[in-house]
C-alpha positions in Angstrom: 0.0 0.0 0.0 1.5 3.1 -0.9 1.9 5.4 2.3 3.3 8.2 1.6 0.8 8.7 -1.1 -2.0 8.5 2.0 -0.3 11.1 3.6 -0.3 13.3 1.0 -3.8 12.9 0.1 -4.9 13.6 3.8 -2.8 16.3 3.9 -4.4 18.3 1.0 -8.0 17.2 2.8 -6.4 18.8 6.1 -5.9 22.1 4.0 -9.4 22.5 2.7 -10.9 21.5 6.1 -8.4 24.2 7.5 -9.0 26.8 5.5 -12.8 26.1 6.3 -12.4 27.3 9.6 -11.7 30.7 8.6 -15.4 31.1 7.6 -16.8 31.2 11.4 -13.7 32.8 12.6 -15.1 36.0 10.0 -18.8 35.3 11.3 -17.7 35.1 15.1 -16.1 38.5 14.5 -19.3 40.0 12.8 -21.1 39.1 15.9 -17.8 40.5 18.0 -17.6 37.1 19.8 -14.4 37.4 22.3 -13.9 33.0 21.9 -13.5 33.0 18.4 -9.8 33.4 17.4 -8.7 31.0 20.2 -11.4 28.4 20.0 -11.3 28.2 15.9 -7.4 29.4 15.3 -6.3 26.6 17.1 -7.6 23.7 15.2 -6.8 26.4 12.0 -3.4 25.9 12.9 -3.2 22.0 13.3 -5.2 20.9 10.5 -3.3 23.6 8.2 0.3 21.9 9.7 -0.3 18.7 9.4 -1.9 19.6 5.5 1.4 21.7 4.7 4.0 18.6 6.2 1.8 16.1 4.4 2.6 18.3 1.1 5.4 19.7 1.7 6.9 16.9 -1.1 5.3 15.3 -3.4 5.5 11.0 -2.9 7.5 9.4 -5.7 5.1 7.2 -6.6 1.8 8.5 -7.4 0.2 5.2 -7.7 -3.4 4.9 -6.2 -5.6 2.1 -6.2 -8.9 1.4 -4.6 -7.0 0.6 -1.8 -5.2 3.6 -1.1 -7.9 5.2 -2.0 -10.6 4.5 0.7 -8.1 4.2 3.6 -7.1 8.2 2.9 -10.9 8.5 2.9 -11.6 6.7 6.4 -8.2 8.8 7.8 -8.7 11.9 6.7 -12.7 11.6 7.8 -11.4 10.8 11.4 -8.8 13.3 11.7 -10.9 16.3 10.5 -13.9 15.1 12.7 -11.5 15.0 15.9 -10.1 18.1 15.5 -13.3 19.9 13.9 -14.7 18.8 17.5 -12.2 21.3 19.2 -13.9 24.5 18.6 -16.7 23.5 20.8 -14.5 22.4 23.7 -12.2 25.5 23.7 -14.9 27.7 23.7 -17.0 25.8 26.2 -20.2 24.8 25.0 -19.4 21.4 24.7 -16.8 20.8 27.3 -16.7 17.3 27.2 -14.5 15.8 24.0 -17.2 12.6 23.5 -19.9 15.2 23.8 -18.2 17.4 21.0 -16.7 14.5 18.7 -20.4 13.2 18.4 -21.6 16.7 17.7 -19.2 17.0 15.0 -19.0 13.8 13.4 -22.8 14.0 13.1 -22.3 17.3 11.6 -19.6 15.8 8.5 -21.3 12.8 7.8 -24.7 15.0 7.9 -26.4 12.9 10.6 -27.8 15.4 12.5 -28.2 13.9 15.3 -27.7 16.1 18.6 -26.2 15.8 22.5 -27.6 19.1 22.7 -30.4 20.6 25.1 -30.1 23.9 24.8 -29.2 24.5 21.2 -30.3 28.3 20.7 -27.9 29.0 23.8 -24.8 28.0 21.5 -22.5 30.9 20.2 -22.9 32.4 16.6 -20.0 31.4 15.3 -19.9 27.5 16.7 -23.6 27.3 15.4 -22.3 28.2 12.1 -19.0 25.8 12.0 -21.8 23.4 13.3 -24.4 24.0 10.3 -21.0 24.2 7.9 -19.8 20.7 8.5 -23.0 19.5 7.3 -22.2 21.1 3.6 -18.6 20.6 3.8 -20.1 16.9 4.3 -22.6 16.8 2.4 -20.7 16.6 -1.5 -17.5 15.6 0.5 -14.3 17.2 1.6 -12.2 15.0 -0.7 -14.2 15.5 -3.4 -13.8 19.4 -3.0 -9.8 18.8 -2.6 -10.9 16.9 -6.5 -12.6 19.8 -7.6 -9.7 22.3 -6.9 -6.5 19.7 -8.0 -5.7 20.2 -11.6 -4.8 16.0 -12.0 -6.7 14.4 -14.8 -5.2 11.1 -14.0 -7.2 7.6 -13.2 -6.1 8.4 -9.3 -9.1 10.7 -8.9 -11.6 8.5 -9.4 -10.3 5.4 -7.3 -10.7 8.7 -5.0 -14.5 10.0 -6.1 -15.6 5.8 -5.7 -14.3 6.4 -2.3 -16.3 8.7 -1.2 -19.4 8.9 -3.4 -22.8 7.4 -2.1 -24.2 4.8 -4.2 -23.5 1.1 -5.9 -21.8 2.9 -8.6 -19.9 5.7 -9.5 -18.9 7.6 -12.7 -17.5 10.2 -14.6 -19.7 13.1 -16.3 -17.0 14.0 -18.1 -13.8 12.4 -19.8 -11.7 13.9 -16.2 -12.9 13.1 -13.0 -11.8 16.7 -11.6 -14.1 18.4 -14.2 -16.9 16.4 -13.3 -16.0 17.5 -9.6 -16.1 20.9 -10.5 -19.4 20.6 -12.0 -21.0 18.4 -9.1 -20.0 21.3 -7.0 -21.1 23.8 -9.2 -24.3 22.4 -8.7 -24.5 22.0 -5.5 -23.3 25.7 -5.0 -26.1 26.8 -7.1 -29.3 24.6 -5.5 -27.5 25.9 -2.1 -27.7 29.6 -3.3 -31.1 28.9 -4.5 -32.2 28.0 -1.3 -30.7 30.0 0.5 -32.1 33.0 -1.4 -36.2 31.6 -1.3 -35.8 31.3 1.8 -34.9 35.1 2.5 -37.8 36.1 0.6 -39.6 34.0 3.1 -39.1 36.5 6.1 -36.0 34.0 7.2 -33.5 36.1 8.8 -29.8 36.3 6.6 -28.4 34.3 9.2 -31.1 31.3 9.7 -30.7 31.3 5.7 -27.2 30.2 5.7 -27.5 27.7 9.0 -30.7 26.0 6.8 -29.7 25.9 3.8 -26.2 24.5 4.7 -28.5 21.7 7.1 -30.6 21.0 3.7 -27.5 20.4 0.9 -25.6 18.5 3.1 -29.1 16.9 4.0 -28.2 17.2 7.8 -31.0 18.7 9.6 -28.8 20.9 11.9 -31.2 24.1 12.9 -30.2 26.8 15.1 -33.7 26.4 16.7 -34.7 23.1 19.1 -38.3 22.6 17.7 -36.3 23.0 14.0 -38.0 24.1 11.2 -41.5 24.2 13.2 -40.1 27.0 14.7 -41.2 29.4 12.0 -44.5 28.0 11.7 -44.9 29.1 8.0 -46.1 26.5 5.2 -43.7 28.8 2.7 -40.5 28.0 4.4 -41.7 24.6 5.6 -42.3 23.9 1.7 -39.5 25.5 0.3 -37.0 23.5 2.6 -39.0 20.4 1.7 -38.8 20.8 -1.8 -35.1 21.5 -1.6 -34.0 18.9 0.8 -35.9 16.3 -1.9 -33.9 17.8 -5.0 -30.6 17.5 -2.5 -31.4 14.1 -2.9 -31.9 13.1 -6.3 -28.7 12.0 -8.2 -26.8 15.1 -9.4 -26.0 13.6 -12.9 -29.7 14.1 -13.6 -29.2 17.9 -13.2 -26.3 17.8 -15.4 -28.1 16.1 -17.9 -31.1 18.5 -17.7 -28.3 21.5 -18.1 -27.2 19.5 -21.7 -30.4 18.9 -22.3 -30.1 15.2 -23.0 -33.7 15.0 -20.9 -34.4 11.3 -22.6 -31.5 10.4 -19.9 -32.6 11.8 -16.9 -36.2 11.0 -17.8 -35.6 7.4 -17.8 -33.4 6.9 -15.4 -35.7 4.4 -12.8 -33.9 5.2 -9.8 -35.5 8.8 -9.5 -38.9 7.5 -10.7 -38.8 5.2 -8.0 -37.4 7.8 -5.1 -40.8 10.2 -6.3 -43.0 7.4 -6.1 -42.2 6.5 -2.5 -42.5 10.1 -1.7 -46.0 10.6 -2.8 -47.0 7.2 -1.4 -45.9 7.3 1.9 -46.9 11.0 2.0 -50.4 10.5 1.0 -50.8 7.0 3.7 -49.3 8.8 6.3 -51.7 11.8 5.8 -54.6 9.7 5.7 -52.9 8.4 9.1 -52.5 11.1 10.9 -55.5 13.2 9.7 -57.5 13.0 13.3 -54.6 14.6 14.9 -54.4 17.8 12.8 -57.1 20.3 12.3 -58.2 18.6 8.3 -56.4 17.0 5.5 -54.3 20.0 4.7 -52.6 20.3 7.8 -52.0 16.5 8.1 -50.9 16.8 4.6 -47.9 19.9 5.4 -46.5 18.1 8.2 -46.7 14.6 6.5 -44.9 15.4 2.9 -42.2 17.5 5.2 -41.7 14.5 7.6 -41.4 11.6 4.9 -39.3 14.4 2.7 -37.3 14.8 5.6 -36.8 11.2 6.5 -36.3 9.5 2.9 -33.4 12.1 2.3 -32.3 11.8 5.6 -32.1 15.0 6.7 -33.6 15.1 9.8 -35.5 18.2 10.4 -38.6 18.6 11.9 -41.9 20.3 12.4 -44.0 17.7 13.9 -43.3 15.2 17.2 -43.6 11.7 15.2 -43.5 9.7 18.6 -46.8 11.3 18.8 -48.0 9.5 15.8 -49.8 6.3 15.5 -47.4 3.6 15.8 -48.2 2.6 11.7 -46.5 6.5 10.4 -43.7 5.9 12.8 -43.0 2.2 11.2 -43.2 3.2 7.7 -40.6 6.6 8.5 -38.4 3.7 10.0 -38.7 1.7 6.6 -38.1 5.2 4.5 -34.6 5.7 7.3 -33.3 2.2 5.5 -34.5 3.2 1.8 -33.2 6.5 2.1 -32.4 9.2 -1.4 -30.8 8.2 -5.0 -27.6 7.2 -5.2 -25.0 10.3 -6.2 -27.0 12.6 -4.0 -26.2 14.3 -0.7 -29.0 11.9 0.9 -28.6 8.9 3.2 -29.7 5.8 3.8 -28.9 2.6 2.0 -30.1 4.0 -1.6 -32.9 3.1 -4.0 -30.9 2.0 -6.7 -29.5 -0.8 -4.1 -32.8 -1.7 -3.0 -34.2 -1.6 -6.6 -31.2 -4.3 -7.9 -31.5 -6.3 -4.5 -35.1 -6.3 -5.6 -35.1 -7.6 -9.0 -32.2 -9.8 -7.7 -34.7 -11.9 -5.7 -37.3 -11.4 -8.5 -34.3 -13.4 -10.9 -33.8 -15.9 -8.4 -37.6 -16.8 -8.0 -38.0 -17.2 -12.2 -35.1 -19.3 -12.1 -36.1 -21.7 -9.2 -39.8 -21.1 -11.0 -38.0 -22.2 -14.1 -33.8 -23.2 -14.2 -34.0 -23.1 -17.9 -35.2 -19.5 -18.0 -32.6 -16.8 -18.3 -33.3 -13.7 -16.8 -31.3 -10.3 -16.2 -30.8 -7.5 -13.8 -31.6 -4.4 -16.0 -31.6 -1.1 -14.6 -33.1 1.6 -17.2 -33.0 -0.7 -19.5 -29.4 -1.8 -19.2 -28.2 -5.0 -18.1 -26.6 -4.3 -14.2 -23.1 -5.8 -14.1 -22.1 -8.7 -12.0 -19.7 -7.2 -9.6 -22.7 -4.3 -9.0 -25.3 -6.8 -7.9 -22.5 -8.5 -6.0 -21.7 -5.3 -4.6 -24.9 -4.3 -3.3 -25.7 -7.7 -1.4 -22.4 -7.9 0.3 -23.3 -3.8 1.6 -26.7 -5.4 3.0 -24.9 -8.6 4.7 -22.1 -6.0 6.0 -24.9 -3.4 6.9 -26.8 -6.1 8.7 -24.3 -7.3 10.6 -22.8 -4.0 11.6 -26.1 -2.8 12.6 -26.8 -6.6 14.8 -23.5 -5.4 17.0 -23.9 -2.2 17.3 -27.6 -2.5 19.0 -25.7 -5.2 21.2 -23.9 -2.7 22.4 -26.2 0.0 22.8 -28.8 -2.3 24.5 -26.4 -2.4 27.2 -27.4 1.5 28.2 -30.4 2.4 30.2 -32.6 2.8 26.7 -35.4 0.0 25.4 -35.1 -1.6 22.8 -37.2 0.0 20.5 -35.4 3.3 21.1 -31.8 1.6 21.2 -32.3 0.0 17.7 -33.9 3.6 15.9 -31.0 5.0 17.8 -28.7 2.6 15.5 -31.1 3.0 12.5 -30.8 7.0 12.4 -27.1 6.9 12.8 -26.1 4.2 10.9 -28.6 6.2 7.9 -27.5 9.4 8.2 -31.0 10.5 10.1 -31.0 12.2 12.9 -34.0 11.1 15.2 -35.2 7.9 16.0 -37.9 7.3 18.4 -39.1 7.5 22.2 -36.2 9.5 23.5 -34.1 10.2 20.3 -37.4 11.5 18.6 -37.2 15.1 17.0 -38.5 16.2 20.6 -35.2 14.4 22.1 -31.6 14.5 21.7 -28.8 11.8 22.1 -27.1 13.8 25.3 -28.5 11.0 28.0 -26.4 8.1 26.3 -23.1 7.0 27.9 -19.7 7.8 26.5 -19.4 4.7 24.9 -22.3 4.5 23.3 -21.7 7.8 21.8 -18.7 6.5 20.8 -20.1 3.2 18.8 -22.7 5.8 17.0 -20.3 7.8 16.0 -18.7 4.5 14.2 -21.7 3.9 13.1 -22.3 7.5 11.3 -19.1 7.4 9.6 -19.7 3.7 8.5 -23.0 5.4 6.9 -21.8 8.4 5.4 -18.6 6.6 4.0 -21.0 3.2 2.8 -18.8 0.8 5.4 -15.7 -0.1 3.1 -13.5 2.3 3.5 -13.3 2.0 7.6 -13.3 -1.6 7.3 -10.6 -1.1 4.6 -8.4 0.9 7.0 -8.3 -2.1 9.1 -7.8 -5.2 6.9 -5.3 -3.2 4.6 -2.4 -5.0 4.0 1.1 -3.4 2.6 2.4 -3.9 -1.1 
């Protein structure tokens, strides 16, 4: 395994997440914040020396692999978290480190999940290095060091598989930087779009950036404890809704809709599917809920932000769901595991990887139906290759299992079981809440240290799709 190449690679990802803290450093001193330089100059200053020693020379061999690259992916996503946790404890609103590593690592791997009681209480500048993570996140940090590196070589997208969500990964363009560039340049622009609606809205400049951060990175961090509810306004309920749901379609589709190749993105199954569940579980879960609203309109606002919110994995909020009939709370759980298209900013384990597991076990039942009949995974129309199909059943069996131990754990805290295992589900999903305690009314602040600890495993193993941790493990050197 080339080394040195690691280290270089984690360096340059060490620089970007550096120079990111210079952003609430410029907001804290808007807001004439005394904490600021001290409690964001001092992580500054080690992520942007270890970045410049990584660099400082560039390794001989250049070679990387699959290998290399999702072991810089799992080290540089564990660095940054730990020290993008030190803000918080310098400046003293989250004094203890387990407290503030969960806090943050929620944050990057845009959980949104919360140790927090008093959120509103927090600083200006913390809540916006808090929202910021979530869109740093959101498309990646090493995909952002992609977008800015001038290589064209087959390194960067051993480097993009890494990190990208989904079964499969590929290039818009003949050079996987360029297609960087654009995927950000997209994401810039829905981000800006936002972030501008919701200004028009009434939303205050500042609530505009924390949000609209929270919704690309599909997060859910709010600077508010009853989130979006706060507001109480269907405008900016909808408009975060509608966002948060285009945050989680594939961003090829928006590439191809700027080309204007619209036969591709119309037929792409994936995205037909993702809308369908939308309006589905919206519309049963409004028929659900309707007795505990005042008419169908109402239970249709707070149902269609709720399954929007929990399909992309967001995580905000403007209704109590443990308040719901047991049925809506069963089929949100279901969403948390289907979760938003693969490419997107959204969680969960993807529709494309439940569609092919799908027509996986249709195959299988034609051929024990028939052994004689020959029958093919297609996905929009194209035959899915072998190593894909492969590829998504090993993620469930690894997900599975991962998920199996990591309740064991949990169930050994003071929580049921119920609430243990959505504490698992939302973490493991990118969601945010679970139920009973963890609900959107609750936070995650009563659990014991090393629970916190196996959730925030379990976040990173969701946000990163398992391989590259378990690759920085069971890598062996060349």
């Amino acid at each position: 395994m080339n080394y040195r190449m690691i280290w270089y690679i984690m360096g340059q990802i060490c620089k970007i997440a550096g120079l990111a803290m210079l952003l609430p450093i410029a907001v804290g001193m808007i807001y004439s914040e005394d904490h600021v330089v001290l409690s964001f100059g001092v992580p500054f200053l080690i992520l942007m020396s270890i970045g410049l020693i990584a660099t400082m020379k560039k390794p001989e061999d250049k070679a990387v692999f699959s290998t290399e690259s999702f072991v810089s992916v799992a080290v540089s996503w564990i660095t940054v978290s730990a020290v993008g946790a030190l803000p918080f404890v310098i400046a003293g609103e989250i004094p203890n480190y387990v407290n503030a590593l969960f806090e943050t690592v929620s944050g990057f791997t845009t959980t949104g999940a919360t140790i927090l009681d008093d959120v509103e209480s927090m600083s200006r500048s913390c809540m916006f290095w808090r929202a910021f993570t979530h869109w740093l996140g959101g498309m990646g940090i090493l995909m952002l060091v992609i977008a800015v590196l001038s290589s064209n070589d087959a390194r960067t997208m051993h480097m993009m598989r890494a990190e990208c969500a989904g079964p499969n990964v590929g290039r818009l363009v003949s050079k996987s930087s360029v297609s960087a560039r654009i995927l950000y340049g997209i994401y810039i622009s829905l981000t800006a779009s936002e972030l501008l609606l919701l200004l028009c809205g009434g939303m205050p400049l500042y609530d505009c950036f924390i949000h609209a951060f929270s919704s690309a990175g599909t997060g859910g961090f709010s600077l508010w404890g009853d989130s979006i509810g706060h507001y109480n306004s269907v405008y900016i309920e909808m408009v975060v809704a509608v966002f948060i749901i285009l945050f989680g379609v594939n961003f090829n589709l928006y590439y191809y809709l700027i080309i204007r190749k619209f036969a591709l993105a119309l037929k792409n199954e994936e995205v037909r599917v993702y809308f369908g569940l939308i309006i589905t579980a919206t519309a049963i879960i409004t028929l659900n809920i309707m007795k505990l609203y005042d008419g169908f309109g109402d239970a249709l606002r707070h149902s269609f932000f709720m399954v929007a919110s929990t399909i992309t994995s967001t995580g905000f909020a403007t209704a109590d769901i443990t308040q719901w009939p047991v049925f809506s709370q069963t089929l949100l759980v279901l969403l948390m595991f289907v979760g938003s298209c693969a490419g997107s900013t959204g969680g969960g384990m993807k529709v494309s990887r439940w569609m092919i597991l799908f027509k996986t076990g249709v195959k299988e039942l034609k051929y024990i139906a028939n052994p004689r009949a020959v029958a093919t995974v297609k996905m929009d129309g194209k035959p899915v290759e072998k190593g894909v199909v492969r590829g998504a059943t090993s993620y469930l069996v690894l997900f599975m299992m991962l998920l199996a131990v990591s309740l064991l754990i949990l169930t050994l805290d003071k929580y049921s079981f119920e609430e243990s295992a959505s504490a698992v589900i939302t973490c493991m999903n990118n969601i945010g809440y679970g139920l009973g305690s963890f609900g959107p009314a609750g936070n995650f602040g009563g659990l014991n240290e090393l629970s916190k600890l196996v959730l925030c495993v379990d976040m990173l193993l969701g946000r990163l799709e398992i391989y590259p941790l378990i690759m920085l493990f069971a890598a062996k050197k060349r």
